[in-house]
C-alpha positions in Angstrom: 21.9 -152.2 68.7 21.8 -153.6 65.1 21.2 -151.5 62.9 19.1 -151.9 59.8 17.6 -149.9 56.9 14.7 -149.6 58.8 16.5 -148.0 61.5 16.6 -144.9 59.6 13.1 -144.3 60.1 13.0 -145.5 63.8 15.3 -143.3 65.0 13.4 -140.5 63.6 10.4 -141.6 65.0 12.0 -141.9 68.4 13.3 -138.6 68.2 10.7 -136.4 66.4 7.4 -137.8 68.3 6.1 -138.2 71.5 3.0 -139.3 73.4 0.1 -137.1 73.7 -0.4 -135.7 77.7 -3.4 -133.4 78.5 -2.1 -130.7 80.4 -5.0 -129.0 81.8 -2.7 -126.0 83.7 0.6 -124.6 83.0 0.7 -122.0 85.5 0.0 -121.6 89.5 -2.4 -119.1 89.1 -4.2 -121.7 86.1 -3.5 -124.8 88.8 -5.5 -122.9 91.4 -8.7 -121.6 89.4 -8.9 -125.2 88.1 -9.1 -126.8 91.1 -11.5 -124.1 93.2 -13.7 -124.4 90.1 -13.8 -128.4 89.9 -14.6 -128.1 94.1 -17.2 -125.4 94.1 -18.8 -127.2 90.9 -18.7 -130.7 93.1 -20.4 -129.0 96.5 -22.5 -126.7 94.6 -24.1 -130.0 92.5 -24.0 -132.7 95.4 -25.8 -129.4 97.5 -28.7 -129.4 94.6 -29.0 -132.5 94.4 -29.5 -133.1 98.7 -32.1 -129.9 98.4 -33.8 -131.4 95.6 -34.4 -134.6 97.3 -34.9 -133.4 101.0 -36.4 -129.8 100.2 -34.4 -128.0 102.1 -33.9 -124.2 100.9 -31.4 -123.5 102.8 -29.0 -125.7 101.6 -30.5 -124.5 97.5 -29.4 -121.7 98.6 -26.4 -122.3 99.2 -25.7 -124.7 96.6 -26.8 -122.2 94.3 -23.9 -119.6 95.4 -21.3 -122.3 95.0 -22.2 -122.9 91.6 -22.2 -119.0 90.9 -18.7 -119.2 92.5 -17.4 -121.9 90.5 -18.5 -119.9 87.5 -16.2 -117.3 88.5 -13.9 -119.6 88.9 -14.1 -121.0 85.0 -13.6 -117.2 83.6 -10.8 -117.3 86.4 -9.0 -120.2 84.3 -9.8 -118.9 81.0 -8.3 -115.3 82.1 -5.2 -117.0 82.9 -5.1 -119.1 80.4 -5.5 -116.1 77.5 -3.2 -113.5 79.0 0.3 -115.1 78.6 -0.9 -115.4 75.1 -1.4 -111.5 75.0 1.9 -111.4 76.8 3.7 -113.0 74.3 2.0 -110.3 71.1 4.9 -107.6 72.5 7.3 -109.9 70.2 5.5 -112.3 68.1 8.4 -112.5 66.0 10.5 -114.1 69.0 7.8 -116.4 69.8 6.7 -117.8 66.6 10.6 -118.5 65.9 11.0 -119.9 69.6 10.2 -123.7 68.7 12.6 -123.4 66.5 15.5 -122.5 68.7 14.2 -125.4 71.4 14.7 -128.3 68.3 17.7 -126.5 66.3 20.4 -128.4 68.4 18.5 -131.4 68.5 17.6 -131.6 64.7 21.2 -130.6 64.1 22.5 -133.5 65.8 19.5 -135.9 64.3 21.0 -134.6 60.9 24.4 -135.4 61.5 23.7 -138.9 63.1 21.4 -139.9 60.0 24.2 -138.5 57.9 27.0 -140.5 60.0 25.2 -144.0 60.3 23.0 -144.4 57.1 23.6 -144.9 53.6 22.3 -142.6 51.2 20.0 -144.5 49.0 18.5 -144.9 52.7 17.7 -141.5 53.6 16.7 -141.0 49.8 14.3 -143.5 50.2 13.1 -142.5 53.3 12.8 -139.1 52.3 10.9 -139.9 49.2 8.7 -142.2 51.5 7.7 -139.1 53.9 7.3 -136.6 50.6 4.7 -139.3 48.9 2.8 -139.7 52.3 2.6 -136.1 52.9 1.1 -135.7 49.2 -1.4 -138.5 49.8 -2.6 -137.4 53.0 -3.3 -133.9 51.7 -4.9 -135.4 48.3 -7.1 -136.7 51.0 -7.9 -134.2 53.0 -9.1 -132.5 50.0 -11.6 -134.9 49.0 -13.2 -134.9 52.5 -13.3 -130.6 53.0 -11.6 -129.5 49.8 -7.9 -127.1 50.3 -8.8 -126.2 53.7 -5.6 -124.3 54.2 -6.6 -122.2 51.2 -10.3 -121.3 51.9 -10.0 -121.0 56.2 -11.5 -122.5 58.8 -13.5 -119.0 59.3 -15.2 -118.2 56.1 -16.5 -121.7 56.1 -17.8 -121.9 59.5 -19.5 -118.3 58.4 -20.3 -119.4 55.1 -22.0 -122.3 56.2 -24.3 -120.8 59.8 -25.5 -118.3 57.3 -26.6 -120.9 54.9 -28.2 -123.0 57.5 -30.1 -119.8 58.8 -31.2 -118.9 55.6 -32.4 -121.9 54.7 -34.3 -122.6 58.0 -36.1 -119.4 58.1 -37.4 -120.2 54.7 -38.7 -123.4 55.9 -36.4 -125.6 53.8 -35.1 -127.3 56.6 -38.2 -129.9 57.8 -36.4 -132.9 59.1 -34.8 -133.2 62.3 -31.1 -134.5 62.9 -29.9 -130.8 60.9 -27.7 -129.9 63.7 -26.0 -133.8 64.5 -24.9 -133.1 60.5 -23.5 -129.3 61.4 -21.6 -131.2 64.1 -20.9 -134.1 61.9 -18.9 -131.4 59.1 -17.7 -129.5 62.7 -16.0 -133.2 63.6 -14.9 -133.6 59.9 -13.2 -130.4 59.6 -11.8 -130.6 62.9 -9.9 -134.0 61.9 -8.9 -132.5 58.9 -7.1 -129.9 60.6 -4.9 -132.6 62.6 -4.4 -134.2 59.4 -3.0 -131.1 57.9 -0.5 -130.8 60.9 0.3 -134.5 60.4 1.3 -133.6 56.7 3.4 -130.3 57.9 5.4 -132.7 60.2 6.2 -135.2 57.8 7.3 -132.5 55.1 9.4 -131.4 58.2 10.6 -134.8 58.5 11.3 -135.4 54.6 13.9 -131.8 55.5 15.7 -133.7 58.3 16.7 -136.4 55.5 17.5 -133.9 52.8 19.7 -131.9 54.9 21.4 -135.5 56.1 21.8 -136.2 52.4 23.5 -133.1 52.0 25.6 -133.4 54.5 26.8 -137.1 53.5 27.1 -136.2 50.5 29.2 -133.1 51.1 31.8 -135.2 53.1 31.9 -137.8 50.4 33.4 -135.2 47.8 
């Protein structure tokens, strides 16, 4: 492999990201409710629709249980979806920190290979690179929604429905399209939010190559 300048930030990039997957269970008990509740939705909707078009009431009726059963199903899912998270409130402490134990090793020896195979105007550069794009990206976000992280997600969403009620009971809201704008700011402030983990993971990033110049530096004295 050659390496190059460049390969500073590659190897990072190999290391610290990863392709998205949807995982839509994580448990058995999650695996099965999502299935029975995808099947009974399926029968329950092809039942309707062969009632609808041959009028049989029978078959409505049956079709209609299914879909009553698939509902059960859904709050199945979410029920098993919510109560590992309640599990894991008897030591939040421990769980917040356990990310950090599953990439300590791996950082550790991301550090020392950057420190080992890089020269240091390198890793300053790089560092500095990730520190400026971190600053610009949140510069951004706060001209789309303003310092999101300071305000909350929750007084704004609160803030703004009572706003929007107010406003419509007095009558100031006469043109349609209100609501495809609430979900327009909905969609706004939900990208914003990815952009503000984007900026914690490069600052994250910038601390992998400060550590490495520490280190490098360390074994040069």
């Amino acid at each position: 492999m050659l390496i190059t300048p460049k390969s500073a930030v590659e190897l990072v990039l190999n290391k610290k990201t990863k392709e998205f997957q949807l995982h839509l269970y994580e448990t058995n008990l999650q695996k099965w409710a999502f299935y029975l509740a995808i099947g009974t939705f399926t029968a329950g909707f092809s039942g309707a629709l062969i009632s609808y078009f041959w009028e049989n009431q029978s078959v409505a009726f049956f079709a209609l249980l299914l879909l009553l059963l698939s509902t059960v199903f859904v709050i199945a899912y979410q029920m098993a979806s919510v109560l590992p998270e309640f599990y894991k409130l008897r030591n939040v402490e421990k769980e917040i920190s356990h990310p950090l134990v599953e990439q300590f090793n791996e950082d550790m020896d991301l550090i020392r290979e950057l420190a080992a195979t890089y020269e240091t105007h390198h890793l300053h550069y790089a560092e500095a690179s990730y520190v400026r794009m971190a600053r610009q990206l949140r510069e951004r976000i706060s001209i789309l929604v303003g310092a999101i992280e300071k305000v909350g997600v929750i007084p704004l969403v609160i803030t703004g429905y009572l706003s929007y009620a107010k406003a419509k009971k007095d009558g100031l809201l006469t043109f349609d399209g209100i609501e495809w704008l609430l979900i327009a700011f909905l969609v706004l402030y939900l990208l914003a939010i990815r952009m503000s983990s984007t900026v914690q993971w490069m600052e994250k990033v910038a601390e992998l190559y400060r550590q490495a110049i520490s280190l490098r530096t360390s074994k040069n004295d």
